[in-house]
C-alpha positions in Angstrom: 22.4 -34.9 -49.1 21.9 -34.2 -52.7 18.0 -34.1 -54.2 17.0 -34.8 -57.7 14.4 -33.6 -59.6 12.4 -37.0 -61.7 9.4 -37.9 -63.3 8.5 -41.2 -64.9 9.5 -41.9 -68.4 5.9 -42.3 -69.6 4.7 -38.8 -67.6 7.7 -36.9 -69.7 6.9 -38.7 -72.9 3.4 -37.6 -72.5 3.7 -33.9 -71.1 7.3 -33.6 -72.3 11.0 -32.7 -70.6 11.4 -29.4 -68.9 14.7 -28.2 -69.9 15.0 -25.3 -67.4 13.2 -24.8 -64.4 10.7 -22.4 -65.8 9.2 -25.2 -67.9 7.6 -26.8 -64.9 5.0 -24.2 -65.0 3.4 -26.4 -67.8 3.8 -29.6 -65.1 2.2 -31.5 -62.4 4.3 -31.2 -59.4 4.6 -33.0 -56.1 4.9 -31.4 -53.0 6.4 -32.5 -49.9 4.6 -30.6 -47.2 7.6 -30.1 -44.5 9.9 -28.2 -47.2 8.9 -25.1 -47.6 5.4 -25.4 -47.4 5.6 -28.0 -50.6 5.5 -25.7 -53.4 9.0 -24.2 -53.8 11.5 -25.5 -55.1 14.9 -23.6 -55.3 17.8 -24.9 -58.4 21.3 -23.9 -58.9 22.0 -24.1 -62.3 24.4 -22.2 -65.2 23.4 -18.6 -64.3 22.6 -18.9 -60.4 19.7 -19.8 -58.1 16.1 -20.1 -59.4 13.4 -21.0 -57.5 10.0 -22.4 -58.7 6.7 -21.9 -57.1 3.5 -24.2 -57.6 0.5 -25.6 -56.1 1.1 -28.8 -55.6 -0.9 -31.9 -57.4 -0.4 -33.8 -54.9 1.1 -33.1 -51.4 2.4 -35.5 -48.9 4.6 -35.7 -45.8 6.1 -39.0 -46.3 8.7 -39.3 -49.2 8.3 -42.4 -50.2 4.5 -41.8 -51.1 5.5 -39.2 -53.1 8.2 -41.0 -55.1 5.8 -44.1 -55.7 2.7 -41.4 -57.0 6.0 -39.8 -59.1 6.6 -43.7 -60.7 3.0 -43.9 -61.3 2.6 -40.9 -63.3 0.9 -38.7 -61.5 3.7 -35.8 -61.7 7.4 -34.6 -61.5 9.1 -34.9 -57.8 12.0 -33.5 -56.3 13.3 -35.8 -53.3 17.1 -36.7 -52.2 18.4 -39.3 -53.9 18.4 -41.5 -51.3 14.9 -41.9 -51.7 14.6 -41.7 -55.5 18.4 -42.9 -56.6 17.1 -46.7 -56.7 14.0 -46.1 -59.1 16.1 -43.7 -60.9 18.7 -46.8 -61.7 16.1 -49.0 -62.2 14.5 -46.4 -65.0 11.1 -46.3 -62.8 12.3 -42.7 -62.5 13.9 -39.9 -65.2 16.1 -37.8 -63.9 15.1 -34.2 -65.0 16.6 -30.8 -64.9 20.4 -32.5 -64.3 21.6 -28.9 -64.4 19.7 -27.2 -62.2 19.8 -29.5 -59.6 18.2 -28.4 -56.0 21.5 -27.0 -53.4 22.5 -30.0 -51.0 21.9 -30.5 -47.7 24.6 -30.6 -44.6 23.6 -33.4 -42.9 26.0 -33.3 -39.0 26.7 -36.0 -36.3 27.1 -33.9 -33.5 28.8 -35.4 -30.6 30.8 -34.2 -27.2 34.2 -33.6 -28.1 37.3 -34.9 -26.0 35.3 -38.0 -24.6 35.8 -41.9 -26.6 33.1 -42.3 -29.0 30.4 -44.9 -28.1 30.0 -47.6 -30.4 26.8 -47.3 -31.4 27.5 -43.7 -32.3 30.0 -44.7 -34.5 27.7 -47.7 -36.0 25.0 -44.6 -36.1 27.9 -42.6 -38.6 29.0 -45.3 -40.0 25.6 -46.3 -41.3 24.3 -42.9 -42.3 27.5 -42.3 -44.5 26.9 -45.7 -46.4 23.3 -44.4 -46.9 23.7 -40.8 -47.9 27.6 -40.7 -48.6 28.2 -40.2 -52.5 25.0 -39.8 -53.9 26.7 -39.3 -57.5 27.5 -43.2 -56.8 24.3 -44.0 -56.2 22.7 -43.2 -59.8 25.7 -45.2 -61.4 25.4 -48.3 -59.2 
């Protein structure tokens, strides 16, 4: 599952674009509050893994609250892109910090081995991968 970091165009043009990680000190972040306590944020970029501490703006459990208070203006979110990929298209997002993007996520179907695969497991897969399969084709869509 791949997260992006975004904030809406008018926020940036107002408090400008963080270029590294580091630059989010002078921004409001949103935090989600089941990821590490919702103020950390951890990038891989050019040289290695940097993580970013804040307090929060705004802190929220549910994604998609957080993504519509990031379109609104109220600060700079990082959520996967299958919550954010659409608004980011759209240009209701900005996509921020492309090369220090946040390390994806495994995301496993576990199942018994050596038995036939229900159907609705397979519908389950099926379905997840069209969600959450190639995020890089979900910002170019």
């Amino acid at each position: 599952v791949r997260s992006l970091t975004a904030a809406a165009p008018a926020y940036l043009e107002a408090r400008g674009r963080p270029i590294v990680p580091a630059d989010l000190a002078d921004h409001d972040c949103l935090g989600y509050s089941y990821l590490n306590g919702g103020g950390l944020w951890t990038f891989e970029g050019p040289s290695g893994q940097v993580r970013h501490k804040f307090a929060p703006r705004l802190m929220s459990n549910n994604g998609t609250a957080l993504a519509a208070a990031a379109e609104r203006g109220l600060g700079v979110v990082q959520m996967p892109s299958f919550i954010i990929g659409a608004a980011v298209r759209d240009g209701r997002l900005e996509e921020i910090l492309a090369d220090h993007r946040k390390p994806d996520v495994g995301l496993y179907a576990v199942y018994p081995a050596g038995r036939p695969l229900a159907a609705k497991v397979r519908a389950f897969i099926d379905f997840a991968v069209g969600v959450l399969g190639d995020t890089d084709a979900d910002l170019s869509r």
